[in-house]
ZAMARGU-4260 file (C-alpha; in steps of 0.2 Angstrom, whole numbers, plus 5000, padded with zeros to 4 digits):
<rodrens>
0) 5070/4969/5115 | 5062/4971/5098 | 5067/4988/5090 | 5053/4996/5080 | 5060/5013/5083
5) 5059/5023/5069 | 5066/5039/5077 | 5075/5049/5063 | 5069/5039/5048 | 5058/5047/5033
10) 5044/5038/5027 | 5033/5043/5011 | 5017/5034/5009 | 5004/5034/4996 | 4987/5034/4998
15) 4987/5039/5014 | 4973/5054/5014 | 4960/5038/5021 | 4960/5021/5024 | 4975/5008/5024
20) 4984/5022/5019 | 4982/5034/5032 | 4982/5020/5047 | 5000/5017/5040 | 5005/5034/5041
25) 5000/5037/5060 | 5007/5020/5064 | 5023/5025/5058 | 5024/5044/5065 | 5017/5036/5083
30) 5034/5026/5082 | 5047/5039/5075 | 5046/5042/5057 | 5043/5059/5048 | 5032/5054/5037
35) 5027/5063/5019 | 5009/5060/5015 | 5004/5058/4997 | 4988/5058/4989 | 4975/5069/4976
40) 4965/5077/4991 | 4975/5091/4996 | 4960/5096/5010 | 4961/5076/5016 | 4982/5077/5017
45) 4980/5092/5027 | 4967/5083/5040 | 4977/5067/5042 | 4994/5078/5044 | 4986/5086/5061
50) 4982/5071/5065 | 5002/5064/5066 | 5011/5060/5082 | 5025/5074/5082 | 5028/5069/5100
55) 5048/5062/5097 | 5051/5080/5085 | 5045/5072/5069 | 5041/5085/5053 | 5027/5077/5044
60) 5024/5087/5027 | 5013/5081/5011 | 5009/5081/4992 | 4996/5078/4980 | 4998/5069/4967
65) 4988/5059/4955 | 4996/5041/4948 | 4987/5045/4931 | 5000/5058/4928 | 5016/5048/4932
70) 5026/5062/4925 | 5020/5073/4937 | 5023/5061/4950 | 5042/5060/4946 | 5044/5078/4946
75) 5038/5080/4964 | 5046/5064/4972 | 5064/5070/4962 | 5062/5086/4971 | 5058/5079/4989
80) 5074/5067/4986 | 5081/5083/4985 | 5079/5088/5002 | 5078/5074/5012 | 5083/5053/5009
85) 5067/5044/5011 | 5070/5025/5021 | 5051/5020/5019 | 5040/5019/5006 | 5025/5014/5005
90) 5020/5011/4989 | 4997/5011/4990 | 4987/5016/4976 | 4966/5012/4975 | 4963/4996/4963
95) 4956/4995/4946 | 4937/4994/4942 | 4930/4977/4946 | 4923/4966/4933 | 4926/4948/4922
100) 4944/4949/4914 | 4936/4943/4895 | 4925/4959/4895 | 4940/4972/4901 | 4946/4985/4887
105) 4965/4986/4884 | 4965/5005/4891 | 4959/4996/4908 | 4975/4984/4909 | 4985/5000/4903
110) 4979/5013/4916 | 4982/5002/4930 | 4998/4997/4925 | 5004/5014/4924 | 4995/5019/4942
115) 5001/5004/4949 | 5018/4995/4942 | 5024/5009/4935 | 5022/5022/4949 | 5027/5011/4963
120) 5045/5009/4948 | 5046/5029/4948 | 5047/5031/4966 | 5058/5015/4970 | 5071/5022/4958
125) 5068/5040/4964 | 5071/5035/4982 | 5083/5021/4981 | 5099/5029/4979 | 5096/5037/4998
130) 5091/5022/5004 | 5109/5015/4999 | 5117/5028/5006 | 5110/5026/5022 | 5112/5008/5023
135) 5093/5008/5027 | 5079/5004/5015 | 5060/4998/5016 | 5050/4994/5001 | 5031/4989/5008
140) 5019/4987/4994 | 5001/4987/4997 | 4992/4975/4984 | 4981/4960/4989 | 4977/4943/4994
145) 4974/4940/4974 | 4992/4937/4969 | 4988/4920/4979 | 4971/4916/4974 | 4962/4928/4961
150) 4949/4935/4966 | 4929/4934/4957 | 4925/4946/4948 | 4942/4959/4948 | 4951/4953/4932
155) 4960/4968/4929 | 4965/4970/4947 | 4971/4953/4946 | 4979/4953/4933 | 4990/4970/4939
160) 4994/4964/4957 | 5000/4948/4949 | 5013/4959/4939 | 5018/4970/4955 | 5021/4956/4967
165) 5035/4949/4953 | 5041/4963/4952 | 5043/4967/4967 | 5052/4949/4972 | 5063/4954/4956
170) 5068/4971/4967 | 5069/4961/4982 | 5084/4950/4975 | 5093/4963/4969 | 5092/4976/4984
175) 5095/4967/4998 | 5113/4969/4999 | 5110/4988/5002 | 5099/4983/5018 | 5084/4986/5006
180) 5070/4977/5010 | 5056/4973/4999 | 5039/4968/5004 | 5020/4966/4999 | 5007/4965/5012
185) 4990/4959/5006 | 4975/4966/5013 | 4961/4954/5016 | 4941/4962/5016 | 4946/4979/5023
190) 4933/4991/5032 | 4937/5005/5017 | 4928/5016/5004 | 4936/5003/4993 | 4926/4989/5000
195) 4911/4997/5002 | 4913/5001/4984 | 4913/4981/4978 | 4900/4978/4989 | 4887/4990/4980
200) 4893/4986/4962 | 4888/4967/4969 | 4874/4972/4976 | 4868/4982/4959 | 4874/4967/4950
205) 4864/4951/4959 | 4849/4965/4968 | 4854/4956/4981 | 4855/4967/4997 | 4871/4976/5005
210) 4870/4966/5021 | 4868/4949/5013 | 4884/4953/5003 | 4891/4960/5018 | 4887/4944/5029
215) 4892/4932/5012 | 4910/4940/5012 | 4911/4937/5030 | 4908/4921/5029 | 4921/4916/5020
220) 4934/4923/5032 | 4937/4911/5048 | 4939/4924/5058 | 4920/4930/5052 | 4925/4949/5049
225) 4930/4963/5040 | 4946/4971/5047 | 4951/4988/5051 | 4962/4997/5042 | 4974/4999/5057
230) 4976/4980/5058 | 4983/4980/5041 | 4992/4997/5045 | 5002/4986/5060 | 5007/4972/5047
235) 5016/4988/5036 | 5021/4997/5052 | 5032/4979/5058 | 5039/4978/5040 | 5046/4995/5042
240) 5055/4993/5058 | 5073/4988/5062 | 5066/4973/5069 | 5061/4965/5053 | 5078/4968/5045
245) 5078/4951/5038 | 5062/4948/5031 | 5064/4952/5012 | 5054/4948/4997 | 5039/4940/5004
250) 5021/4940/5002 | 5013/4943/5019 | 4993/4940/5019 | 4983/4951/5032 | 4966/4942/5030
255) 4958/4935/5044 | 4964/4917/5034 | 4954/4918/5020 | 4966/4913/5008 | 4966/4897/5006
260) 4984/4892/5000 | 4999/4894/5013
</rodrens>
């Protein structure tokens, strides 16, 4: 039988006061997990936490945090490594501004780096040590479908995915013998504010209107829809569990098979 029990294990995911981030988080606490919540919105964290199974005894907490100040970041994860070793993480931060890599300003590829690459590094190396010493670690980071294929019009974006998915393969090498996994999952067109946010700069852009886009980016998926966030949540939630114990440093696209290379 497969074992996706996740009874007694801590998970910390980012982003998770809406979207991808918070179907990941009641994925994981409906199988097991304690889970941390992080994200700026302290009103938001506090909603989604209500919302956690607590059914098997879990103890679901949270923390805001904004990726801008990585510093600050450090000096709250280091504290909750502290208390508790955290198995899971879930590294998932909102991507850059769209728009064409030739017309991007240097502080945009530096920003993002540092919310991203950077960030996702601080809690890694924060968490890791527990991880080890547990025998139990899962890496899952949230990125996209452009480390495959860029995408039109997110140059930055692209670019910054690119540079976490190595580094994550990079991590993926050198931790697995400590039963640390390390994963990406890449969201296709996802029913999100992040979405909906691409869709009107396109839509202010070409005055073409928000359904046309809509139907346009539908289009190109075989599958003819957007998903739901908790379909991209059950990807993550697999990655996590003892069942996928030796899946380690791969890319795993959750599009509806839009990308077009294997």
């Amino acid at each position: 039988m497969m074992n996706i029990d996740l009874t007694g294990k801590n998970a910390l995911v980012c982003g998770s006061s809406r979207g991808i981030g918070k179907a990941a988080a009641i994925q994981l606490a409906a199988m097991g997990a304690n889970v941390t919540l992080v994200s700026r919105n302290v009103e938001r964290l506090g909603n989604v936490l209500e919302e956690l199974d607590h059914s098997k005894g879990q103890k679901h907490d949270f923390f805001s945090a904004d990726f801008s100040d990585a510093a600050d970041l450090q000096k709250k994860a280091s504290a909750l490594a502290i208390s508790k070793n955290i198995h899971i993480l879930i590294n998932n931060t909102g991507g850059p501004a769209g728009g064409p890599v030739n017309k991007a300003a240097v502080n945009e590829f530096t920003s993002a780096f540092n919310n991203h690459l950077i960030c996702n590094h601080i809690l890694v190396q924060t968490f890791m040590e527990g991880m080890k010493a547990d025998g139990y670690g899962r890496v899952i980071n949230v990125i996209s479908t452009s480390v495959k294929q860029p995408l039109d019009g997110l140059g930055v974006s692209n670019t910054i995915r690119g540079a976490v998915a190595n580094w994550s393969k990079t991590l993926a090498n050198e931790l697995g013998a400590f039963g640390i996994t390390v994963n990406n999952v890449l969201p296709g067109a996802t029913l999100t504010d992040r979405l909906q946010e691409i869709i009107d700069a396109k839509a202010q852009k070409t005055g073409k209107d928000v359904d046309a886009i809509k139907d346009q980016m539908k289009s190109a998926v075989p599958m003819k829809r957007f998903a739901q966030p908790e379909e991209i949540a059950s990807a993550i939630a697999f990655l996590a569990s003892p069942a996928a114990s030796y899946i380690n440093g791969i890319n795993v696209p959750v599009d509806g098979g839009r990308t077009k290379s294997l």
